[in-house]
KEPATI-478019 format. One line per field, with one value per residue (C-alpha): residue number from 1; residue in three letters; x, z, y. Coordinates in steps of 0.1 Angstrom, whole numbers, plus 5000, padded with zeros to 4 digits. Layout:
KEPATI-478019
resi NUM / ... $
resn ALA / ... $
px X / ... $
pz Z / ... $
py Y / ... $
***
This chain:
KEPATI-478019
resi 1 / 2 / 3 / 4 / 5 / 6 / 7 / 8 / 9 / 10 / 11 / 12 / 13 / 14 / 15 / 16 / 17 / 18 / 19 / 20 / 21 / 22 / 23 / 24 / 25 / 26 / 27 / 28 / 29 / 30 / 31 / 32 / 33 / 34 / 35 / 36 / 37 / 38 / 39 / 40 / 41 / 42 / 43 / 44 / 45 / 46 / 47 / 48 / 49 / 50 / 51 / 52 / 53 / 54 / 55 $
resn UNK / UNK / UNK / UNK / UNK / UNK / UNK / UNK / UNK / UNK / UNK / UNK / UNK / UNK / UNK / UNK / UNK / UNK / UNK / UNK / UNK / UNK / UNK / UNK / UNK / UNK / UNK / UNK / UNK / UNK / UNK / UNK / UNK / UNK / UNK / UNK / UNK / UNK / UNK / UNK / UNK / UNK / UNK / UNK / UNK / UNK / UNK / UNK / UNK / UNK / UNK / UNK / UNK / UNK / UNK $
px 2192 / 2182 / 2178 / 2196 / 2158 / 2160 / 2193 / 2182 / 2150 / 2164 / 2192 / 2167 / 2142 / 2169 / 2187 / 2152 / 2144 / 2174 / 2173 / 2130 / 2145 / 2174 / 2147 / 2125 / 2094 / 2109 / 2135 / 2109 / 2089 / 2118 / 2128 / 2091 / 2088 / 2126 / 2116 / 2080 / 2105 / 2125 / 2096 / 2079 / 2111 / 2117 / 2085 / 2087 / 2119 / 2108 / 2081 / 2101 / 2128 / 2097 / 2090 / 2117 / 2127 / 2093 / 2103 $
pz 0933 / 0962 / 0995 / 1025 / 1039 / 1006 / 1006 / 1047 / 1040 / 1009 / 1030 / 1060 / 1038 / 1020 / 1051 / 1064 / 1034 / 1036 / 1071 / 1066 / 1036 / 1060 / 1085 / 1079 / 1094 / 1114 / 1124 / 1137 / 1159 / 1173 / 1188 / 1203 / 1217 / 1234 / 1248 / 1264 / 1278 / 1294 / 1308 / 1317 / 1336 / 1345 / 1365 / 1381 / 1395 / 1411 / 1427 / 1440 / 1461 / 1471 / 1487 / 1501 / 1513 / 1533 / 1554 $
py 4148 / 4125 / 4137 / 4122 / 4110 / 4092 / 4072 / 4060 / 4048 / 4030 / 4012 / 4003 / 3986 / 3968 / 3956 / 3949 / 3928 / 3908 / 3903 / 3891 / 3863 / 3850 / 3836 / 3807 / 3796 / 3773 / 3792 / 3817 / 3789 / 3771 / 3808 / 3815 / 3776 / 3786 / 3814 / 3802 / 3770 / 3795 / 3817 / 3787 / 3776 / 3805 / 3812 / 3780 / 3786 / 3816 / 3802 / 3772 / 3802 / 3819 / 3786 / 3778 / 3811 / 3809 / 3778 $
***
């Protein structure tokens, strides 16, 4: 008889695993270069009200 324990861990490591084949490399990269854009710009932004705010 399986245990409840059993019958979770089975369905998060299948979900998991299906979820890990969906993405691609590129897929991955393209998400970390948007989201060092967006800090980049981000930061910037900040610092230009700082500025401004300043004057």
């Amino acid at each position: 008889m399986m245990k409840m324990n059993d019958i979770r861990i089975g369905t998060i490591g299948g979900t998991l695993c299906s979820i890990w084949a969906s993405f691609s490399i590129g897929d991955v990269l393209h998400t970390a270069l948007m989201a060092v854009v967006g800090t980049v710009v981000s930061y910037v932004t900040s610092r230009l009200l700082g500025r401004m705010r300043k004057k």
